[in-house]
C-alpha positions as CSV (number, residue, x, y, z in Angstrom):
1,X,212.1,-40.5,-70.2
2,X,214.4,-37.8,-68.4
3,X,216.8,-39.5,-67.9
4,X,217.4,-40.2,-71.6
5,X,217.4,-36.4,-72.5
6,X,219.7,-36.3,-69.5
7,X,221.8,-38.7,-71.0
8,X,221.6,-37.2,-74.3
9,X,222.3,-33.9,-73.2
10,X,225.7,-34.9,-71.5
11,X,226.9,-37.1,-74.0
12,X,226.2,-34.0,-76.8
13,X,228.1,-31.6,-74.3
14,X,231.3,-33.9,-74.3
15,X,231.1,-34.6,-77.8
16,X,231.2,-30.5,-78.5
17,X,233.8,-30.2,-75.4
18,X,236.0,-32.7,-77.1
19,X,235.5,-30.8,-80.4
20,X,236.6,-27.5,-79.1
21,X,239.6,-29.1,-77.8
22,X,240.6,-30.7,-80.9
23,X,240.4,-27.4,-82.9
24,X,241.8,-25.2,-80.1
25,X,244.9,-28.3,-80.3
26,X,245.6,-28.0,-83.7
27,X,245.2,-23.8,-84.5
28,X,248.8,-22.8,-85.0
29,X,249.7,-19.1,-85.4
30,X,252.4,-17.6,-88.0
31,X,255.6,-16.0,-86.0
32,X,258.9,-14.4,-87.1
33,X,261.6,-16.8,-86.4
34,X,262.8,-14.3,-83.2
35,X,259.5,-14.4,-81.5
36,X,259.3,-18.0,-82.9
37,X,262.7,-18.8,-80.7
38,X,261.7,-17.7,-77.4
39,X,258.4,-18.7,-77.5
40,X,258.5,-22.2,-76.8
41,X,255.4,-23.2,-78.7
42,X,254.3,-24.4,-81.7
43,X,254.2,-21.6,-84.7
44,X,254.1,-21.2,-88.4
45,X,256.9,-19.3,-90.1
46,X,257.0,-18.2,-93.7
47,X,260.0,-17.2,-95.6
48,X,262.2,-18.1,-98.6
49,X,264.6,-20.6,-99.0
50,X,268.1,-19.9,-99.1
51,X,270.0,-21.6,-101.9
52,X,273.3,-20.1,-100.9
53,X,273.6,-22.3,-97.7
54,X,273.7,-25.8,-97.0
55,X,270.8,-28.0,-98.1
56,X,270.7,-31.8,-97.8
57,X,268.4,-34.7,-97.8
58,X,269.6,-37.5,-95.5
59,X,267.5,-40.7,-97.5
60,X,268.8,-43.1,-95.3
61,X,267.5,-41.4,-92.1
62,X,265.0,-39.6,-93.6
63,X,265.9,-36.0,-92.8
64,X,265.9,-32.7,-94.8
65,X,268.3,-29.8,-93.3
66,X,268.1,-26.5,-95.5
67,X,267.7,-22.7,-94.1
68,X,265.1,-20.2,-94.8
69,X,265.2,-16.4,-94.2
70,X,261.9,-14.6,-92.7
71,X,260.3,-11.2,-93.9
72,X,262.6,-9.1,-91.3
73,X,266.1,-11.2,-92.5
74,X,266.6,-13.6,-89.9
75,X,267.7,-16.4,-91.0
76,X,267.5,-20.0,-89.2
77,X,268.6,-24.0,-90.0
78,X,265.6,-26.2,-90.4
79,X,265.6,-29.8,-90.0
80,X,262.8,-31.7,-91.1
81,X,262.1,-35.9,-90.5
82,X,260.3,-36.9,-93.5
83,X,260.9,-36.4,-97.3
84,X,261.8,-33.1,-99.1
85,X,258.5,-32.3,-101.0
86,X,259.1,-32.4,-104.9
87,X,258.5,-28.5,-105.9
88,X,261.0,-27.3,-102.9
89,X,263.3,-26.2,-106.0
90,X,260.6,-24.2,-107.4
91,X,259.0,-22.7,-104.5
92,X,258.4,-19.0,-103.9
93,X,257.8,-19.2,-100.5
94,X,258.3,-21.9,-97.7
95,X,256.1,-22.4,-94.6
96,X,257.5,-24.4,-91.7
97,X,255.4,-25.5,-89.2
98,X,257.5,-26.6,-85.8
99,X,259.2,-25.4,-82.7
100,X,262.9,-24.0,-82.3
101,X,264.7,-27.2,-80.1
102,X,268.4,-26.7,-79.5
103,X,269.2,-23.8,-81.5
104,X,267.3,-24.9,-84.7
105,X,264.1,-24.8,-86.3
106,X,262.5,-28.5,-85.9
107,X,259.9,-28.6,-88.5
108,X,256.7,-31.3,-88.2
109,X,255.3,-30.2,-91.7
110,X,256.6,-28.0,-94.8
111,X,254.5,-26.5,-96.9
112,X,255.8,-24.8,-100.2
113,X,253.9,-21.6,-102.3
114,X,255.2,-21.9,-106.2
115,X,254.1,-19.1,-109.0
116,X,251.1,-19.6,-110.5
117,X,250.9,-20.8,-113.8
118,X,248.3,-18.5,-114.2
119,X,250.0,-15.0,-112.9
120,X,251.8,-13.3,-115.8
121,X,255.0,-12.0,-116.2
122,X,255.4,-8.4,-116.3
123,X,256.5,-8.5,-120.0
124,X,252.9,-10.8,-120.6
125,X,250.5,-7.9,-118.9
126,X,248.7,-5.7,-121.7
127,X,249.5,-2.0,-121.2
128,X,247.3,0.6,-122.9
């Protein structure tokens, strides 16, 4: 009879082991793109798109290339392997998820913040 709870115990301990790892694996801070460049790891980085430089969408390899500028006005090239998302165009903000690799921003995942339909304008809000 032990040596079941022994068992037991052991195989709950590396089940929750295992489960600290995973989540441990896959928490990813936010970064500026400097400290983002140097650091070597894995980071978030939010900014806004900027329309002004070259964007492109590559259908036949599947890559998106397009730039985004960070709250302090650094500005980097992204390059992304899979599909631009649909709202990119409308997008207030743009979080890349990645690692700098050879002078650019290599992006695993975008993720895009657009207006809410719900926020009004300032010409909408009642004044009293």
């Amino acid at each position: 009879m032990n040596n079941r709870y022994l068992i037991g115990g052991v195989v709950i301990l590396l089940f929750v082991a295992i489960a600290i790892y995973s989540f441990n694996d896959k928490k990813v801070g936010y970064s500026d793109i400097e400290t983002a460049s140097t650091s070597g790891e894995t980071v978030q980085v939010s900014g806004i798109w900027l329309k002004e430089m070259q964007t492109e969408y590559n259908s036949i390899d599947n890559i998106f290339t397009f730039h985004i500028k960070d709250d302090n006005g650094t500005e980097t090239k992204v390059i992304y392997e899979g599909a631009k998302p649909n709202n990119f165009e409308l997008a207030d903000k743009i979080v890349v998820k990645g690692k700098f690799q050879e002078g650019h921003f290599q992006a695993s995942q975008i993720l895009t913040k657009c207006p809410s339909k719900y926020e009004g304008k300032e010409e909408d809000v009642y004044k009293s």
